[in-house]
C-alpha positions in Angstrom: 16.0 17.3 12.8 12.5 16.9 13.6 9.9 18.1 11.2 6.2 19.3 11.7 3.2 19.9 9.8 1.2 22.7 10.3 -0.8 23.4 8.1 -2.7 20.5 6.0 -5.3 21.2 2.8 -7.3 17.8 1.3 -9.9 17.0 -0.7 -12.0 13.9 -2.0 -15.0 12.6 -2.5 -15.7 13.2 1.0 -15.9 17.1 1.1 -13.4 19.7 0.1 -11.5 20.9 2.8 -10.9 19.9 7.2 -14.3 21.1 8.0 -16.0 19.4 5.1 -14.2 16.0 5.6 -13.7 15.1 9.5 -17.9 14.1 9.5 -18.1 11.8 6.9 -14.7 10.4 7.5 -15.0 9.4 10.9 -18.9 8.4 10.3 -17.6 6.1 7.9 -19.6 7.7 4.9 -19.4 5.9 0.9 -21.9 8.4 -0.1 -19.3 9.6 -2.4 -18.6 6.2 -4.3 -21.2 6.9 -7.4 -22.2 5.1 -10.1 -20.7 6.5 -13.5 -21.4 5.5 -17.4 -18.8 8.2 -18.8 -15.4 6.5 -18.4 -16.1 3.1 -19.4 -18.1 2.5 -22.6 -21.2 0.2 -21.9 -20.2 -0.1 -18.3 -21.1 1.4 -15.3 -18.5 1.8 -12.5 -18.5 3.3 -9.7 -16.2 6.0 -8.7 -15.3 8.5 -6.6 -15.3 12.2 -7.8 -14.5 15.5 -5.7 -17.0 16.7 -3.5 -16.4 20.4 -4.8 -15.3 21.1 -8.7 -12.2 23.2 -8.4 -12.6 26.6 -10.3 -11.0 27.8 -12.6 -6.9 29.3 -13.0 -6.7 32.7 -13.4 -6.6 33.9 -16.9 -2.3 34.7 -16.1 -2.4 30.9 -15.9 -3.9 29.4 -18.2 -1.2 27.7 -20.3 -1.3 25.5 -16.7 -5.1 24.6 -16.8 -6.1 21.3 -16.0 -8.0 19.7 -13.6 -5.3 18.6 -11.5 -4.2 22.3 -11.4 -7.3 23.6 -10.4 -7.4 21.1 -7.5 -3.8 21.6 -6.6 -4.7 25.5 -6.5 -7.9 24.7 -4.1 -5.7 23.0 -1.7 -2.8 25.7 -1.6 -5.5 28.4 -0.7 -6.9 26.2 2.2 -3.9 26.7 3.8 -2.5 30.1 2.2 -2.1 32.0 5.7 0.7 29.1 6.8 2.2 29.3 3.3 2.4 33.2 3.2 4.1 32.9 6.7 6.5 30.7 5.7 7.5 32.8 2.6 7.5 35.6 4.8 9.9 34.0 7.1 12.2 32.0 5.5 12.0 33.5 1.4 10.4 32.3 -1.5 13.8 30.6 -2.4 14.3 28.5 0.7 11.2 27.3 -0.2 11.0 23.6 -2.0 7.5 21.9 -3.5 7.2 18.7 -3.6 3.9 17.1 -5.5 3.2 13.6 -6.4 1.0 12.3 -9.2 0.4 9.9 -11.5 -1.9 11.5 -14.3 -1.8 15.0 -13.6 -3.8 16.8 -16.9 -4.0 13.4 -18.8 -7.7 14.2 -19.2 -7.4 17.2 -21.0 -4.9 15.4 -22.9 -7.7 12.9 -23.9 -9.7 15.4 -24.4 -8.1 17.3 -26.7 -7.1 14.3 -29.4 -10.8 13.5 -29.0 -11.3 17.0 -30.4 -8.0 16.4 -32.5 -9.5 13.4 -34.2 -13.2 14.8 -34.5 -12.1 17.6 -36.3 -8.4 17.3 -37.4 -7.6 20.6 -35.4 -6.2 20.9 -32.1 -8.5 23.2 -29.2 -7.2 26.4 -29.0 -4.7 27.2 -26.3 -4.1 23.1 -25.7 -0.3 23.1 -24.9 1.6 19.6 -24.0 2.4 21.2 -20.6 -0.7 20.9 -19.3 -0.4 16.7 -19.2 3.1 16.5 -18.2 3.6 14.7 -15.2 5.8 17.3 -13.7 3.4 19.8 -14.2 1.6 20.5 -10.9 4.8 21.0 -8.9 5.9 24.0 -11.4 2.4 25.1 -11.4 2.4 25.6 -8.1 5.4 27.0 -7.8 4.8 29.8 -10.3 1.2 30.2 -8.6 2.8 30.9 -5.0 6.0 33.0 -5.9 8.2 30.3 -4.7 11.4 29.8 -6.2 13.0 27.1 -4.4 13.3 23.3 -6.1 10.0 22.5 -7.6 9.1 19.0 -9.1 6.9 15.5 -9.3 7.6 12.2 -8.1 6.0 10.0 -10.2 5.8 6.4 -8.6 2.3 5.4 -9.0 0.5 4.7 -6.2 3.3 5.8 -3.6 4.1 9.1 -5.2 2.7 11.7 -3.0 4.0 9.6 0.3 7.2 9.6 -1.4 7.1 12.8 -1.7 6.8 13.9 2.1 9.9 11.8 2.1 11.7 13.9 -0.5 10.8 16.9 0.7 12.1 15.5 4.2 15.3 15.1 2.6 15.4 18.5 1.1 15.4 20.5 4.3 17.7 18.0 7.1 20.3 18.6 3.7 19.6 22.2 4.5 18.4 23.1 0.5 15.4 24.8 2.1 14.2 25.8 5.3 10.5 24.5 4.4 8.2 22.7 2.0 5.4 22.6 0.4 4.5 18.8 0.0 1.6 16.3 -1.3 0.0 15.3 -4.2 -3.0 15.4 -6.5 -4.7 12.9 -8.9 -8.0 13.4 -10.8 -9.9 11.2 -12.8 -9.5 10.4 -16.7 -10.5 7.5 -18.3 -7.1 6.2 -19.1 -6.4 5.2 -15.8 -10.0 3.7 -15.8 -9.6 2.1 -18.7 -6.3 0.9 -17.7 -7.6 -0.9 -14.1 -10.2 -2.1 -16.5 -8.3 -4.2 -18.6 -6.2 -5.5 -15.8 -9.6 -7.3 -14.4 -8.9 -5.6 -11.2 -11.7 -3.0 -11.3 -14.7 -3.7 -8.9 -18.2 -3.5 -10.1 -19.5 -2.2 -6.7 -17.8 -0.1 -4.1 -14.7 -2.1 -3.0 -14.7 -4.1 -0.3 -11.2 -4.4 1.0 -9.9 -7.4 2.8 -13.7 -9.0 2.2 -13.6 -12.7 1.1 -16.3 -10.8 -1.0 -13.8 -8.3 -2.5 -13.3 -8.1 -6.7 -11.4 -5.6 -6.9 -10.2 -1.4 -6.7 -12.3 1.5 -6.7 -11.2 4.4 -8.6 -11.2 7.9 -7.0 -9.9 11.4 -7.3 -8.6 13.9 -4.9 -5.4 15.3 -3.3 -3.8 16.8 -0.1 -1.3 19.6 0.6 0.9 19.9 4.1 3.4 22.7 5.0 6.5 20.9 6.4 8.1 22.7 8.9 10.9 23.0 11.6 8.6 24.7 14.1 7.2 23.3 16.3 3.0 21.8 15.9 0.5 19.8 16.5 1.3 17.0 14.5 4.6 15.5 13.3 6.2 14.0 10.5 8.0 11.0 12.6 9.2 8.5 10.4 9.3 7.5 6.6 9.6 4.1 5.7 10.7 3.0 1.8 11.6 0.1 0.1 11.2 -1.0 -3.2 11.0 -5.1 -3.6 10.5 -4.6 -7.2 9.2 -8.5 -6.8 6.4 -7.7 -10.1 5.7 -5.3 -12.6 1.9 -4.9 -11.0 1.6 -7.6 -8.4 2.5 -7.1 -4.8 5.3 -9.5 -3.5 3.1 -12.2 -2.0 5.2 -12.5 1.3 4.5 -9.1 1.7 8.2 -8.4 2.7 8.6 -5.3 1.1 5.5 -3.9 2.6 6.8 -5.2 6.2 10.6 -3.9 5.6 9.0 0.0 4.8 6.8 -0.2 8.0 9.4 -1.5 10.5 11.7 1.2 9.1 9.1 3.9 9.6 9.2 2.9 13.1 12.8 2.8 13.4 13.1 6.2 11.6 10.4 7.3 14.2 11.9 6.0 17.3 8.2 4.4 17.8 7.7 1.2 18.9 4.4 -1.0 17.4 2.8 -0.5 21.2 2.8 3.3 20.2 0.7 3.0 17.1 -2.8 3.6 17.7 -4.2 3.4 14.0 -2.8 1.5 10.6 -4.3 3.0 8.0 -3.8 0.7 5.2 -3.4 0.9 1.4 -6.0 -1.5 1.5 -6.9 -1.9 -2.2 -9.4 -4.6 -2.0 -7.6 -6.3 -5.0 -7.2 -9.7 -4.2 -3.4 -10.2 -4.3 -2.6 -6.7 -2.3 -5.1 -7.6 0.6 -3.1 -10.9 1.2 0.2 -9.5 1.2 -0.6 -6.8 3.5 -2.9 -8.4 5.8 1.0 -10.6 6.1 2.5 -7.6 6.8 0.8 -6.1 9.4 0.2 -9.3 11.1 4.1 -9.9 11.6 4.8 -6.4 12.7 1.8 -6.5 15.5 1.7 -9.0 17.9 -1.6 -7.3 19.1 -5.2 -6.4 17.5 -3.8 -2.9 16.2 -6.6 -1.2 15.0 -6.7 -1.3 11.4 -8.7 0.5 8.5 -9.0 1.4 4.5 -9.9 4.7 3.9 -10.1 3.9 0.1 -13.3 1.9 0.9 -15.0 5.8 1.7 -12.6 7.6 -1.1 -11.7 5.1 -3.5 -8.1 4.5 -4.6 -6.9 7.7 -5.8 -4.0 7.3 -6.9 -0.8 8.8 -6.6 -2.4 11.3 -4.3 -2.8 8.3 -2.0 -0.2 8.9 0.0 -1.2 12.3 1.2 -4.6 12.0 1.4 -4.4 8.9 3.7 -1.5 11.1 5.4 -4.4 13.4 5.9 -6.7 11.5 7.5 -3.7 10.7 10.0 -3.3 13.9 10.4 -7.1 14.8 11.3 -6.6 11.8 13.6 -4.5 12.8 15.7 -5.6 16.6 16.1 -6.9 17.5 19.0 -8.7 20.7 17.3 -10.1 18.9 14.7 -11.0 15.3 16.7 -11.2 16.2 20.2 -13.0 12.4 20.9 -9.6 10.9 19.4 -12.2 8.8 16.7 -10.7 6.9 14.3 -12.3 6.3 10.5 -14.3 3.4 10.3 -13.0 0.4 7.6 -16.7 0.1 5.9 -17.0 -2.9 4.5 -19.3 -5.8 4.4 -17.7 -7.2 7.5 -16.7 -10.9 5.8 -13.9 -11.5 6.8 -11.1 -13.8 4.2 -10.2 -17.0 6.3 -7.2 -17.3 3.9 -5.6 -14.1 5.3 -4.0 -12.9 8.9 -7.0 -11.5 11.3 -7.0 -7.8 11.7 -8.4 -5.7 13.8 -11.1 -3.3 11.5 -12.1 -0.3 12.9 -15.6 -0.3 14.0 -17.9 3.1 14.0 -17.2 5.1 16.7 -13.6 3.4 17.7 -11.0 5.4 19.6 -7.5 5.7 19.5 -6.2 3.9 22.5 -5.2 6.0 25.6 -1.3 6.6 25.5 -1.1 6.0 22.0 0.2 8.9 20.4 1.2 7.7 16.5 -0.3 6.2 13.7 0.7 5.1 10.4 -0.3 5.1 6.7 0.6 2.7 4.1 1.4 3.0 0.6 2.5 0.6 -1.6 2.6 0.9 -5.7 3.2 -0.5 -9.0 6.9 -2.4 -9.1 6.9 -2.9 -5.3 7.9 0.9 -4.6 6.8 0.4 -1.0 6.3 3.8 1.6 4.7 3.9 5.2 4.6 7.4 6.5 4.0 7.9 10.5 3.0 11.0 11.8 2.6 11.6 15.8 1.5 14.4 18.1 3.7 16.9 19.1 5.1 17.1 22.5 3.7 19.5 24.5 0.6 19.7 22.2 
């Protein structure tokens, strides 16, 4: 069964929303990476926080409020019309949501044993629920009127590609007739914290496969698609997982895992490499995950396939990697939303490692290739839980 999407929602440091984001994406922008003092104390990182604060739940909601919530209730009215339609259509019980995270309302969590410890009272209204990882996905579904299967994958960095994949699986096992799927992740200072005491936080904007590069940035933001069988613009082609579980936090060096999820995608695609016009690629600018993919991609191509990391504009955010980095495949390969066929940049400092494969970065103002119709979008976490997603036009589109 082939599967389309839609209707897509994202948000980032870049802007809030399609119209917000295609700009600075394909111009390449960092002008969201800034310089922060509040998660780290006596250090300055920089990070990259959403273009547009989310507002506030309404009041009916707010044993749900968090900031992940909020954001996960931005992205749902972006595309409200397609997800009306599709409740209209099919019922709000044929109707599955699917979100990945990885910190979900931590922050408020934080916040409120700050509070806690300050004052030996809890803030009023703080429930548990709102940090519970599986919170945005029943959120969501209680925000919308949907009562199909709602719930979180929770696999770090992969999570919200993952969970394209699962909500994939939901509908060709005929559980629903349609999905909402993606992911959120906003920024607390656990997770900063956390990067920090691994030594794998940069000090500057990351720099990803740079001989130069020290390290991740740390961003926020998240992305929302409508899967579909009916016929769009853009497709969900092939999902590619493996999990190599080679290290606790460090990549398998070989990169084999990373390779065995992309071939797959292809296979699961019907694509061949030749096809692929764009890699976009998890790209952390750690040192270890740079090597291991720059391996990767190198076997699969045996040409100059144009390559990128979005993360270098965005920062890493997270489990909402995934489907953000799904989203600016998506953009991609619109013809509404990039009639010029532009891909994003890879802004960096343009040094390239001599230890590692040669890839081809995307230069400002490079094209998709004529005929090439596909692209893919790497995403590869914690424990070697390894997921490329590709997505292709539509025939006929």
């Amino acid at each position: 069964m082939t599967l389309y999407l839609p209707a897509m929602a994202v948000s980032t440091c870049l802007g809030h929303g399609k119209a917000a984001t295609i700009d600075p994406l394909m111009a390449g922008s960092r002008a969201g990476l800034r310089s922060r003092d509040d998660f780290l104390p006596g250090r300055s990182v920089p990070l990259g926080g959403l273009a547009v604060e989310p507002g506030p739940l309404p009041s009916e909601f707010a044993k749900w409020d968090s900031r992940n919530n909020r954001l996960l209730a931005a992205l749902a009215l972006e595309i409200e019309d397609g997800i009306t339609a599709a409740i209209d259509r099919f019922g709000p019980h044929r109707i599955a949501v699917v979100i990945g995270t990885s910190t979900s309302g931590i922050a408020e969590g934080e916040a409120a044993v700050a509070t806690h410890q300050a004052t030996g009272i809890w803030p009023d209204g703080f429930h548990y629920r709102r940090q519970e990882t599986g919170s945005g996905a029943a959120f969501l579904a209680q925000l919308l009127g949907i009562s199909g299967p709602a719930y979180v994958v929770a696999t770090a960095c992969s999570s919200s590609a993952k969970a394209l994949a699962s909500a994939r699986r939901l509908i060709r096992a005929g559980v629903v007739d349609a999905a909402i799927a993606g992911g959120a992740d906003t920024l607390c200072r656990m997770t900063v914290a956390g990067f920090a005491s691994l030594e794998a936080l940069s000090s500057q904007p990351c720099n990803p496969f740079s001989v130069n590069r020290s390290g991740i940035t740390i961003g926020e933001g998240g992305a929302l698609f409508l899967l579909t069988p009916d016929p769009a613009e853009v497709v969900l082609a092939g999902i590619g997982e493996t999990s190599d579980a080679h290290h606790v936090s460090a990549p398998d060096p070989d990169g084999k895992g990373a390779l065995d999820a992309m071939t797959a995608a292809l296979a699961d695609a019907a694509l061949s490499p030749t096809q692929i016009g764009y890699v976009n690629l998890h790209g952390t600018a750690t040192p270890l995950n740079d090597a291991m993919e720059s391996k990767a991609v190198a076997a699969l191509f045996d040409f100059p396939v144009t390559c990128g990391s979005t993360k270098a504009m965005t920062g890493h955010t997270l489990g909402a990697a995934g489907a953000v980095e799904a989203a600016f495949l998506w953009m991609t390969l619109s013809r509404d939303w990039n009639p010029d066929r532009l891909v994003p940049p890879h802004p960096w400092d343009g040094i390239a490692d001599p230890a590692l494969p040669p890839l081809a970065m995307a230069l400002p103002g490079a094209r998709l290739p004529v005929g090439a119709s596909a692209a893919l979008s790497n995403s590869f976490a914690f424990g070697g839980s390894n997921c490329c997603v590709a997505l292709r036009r539509g025939d006929g589109q």
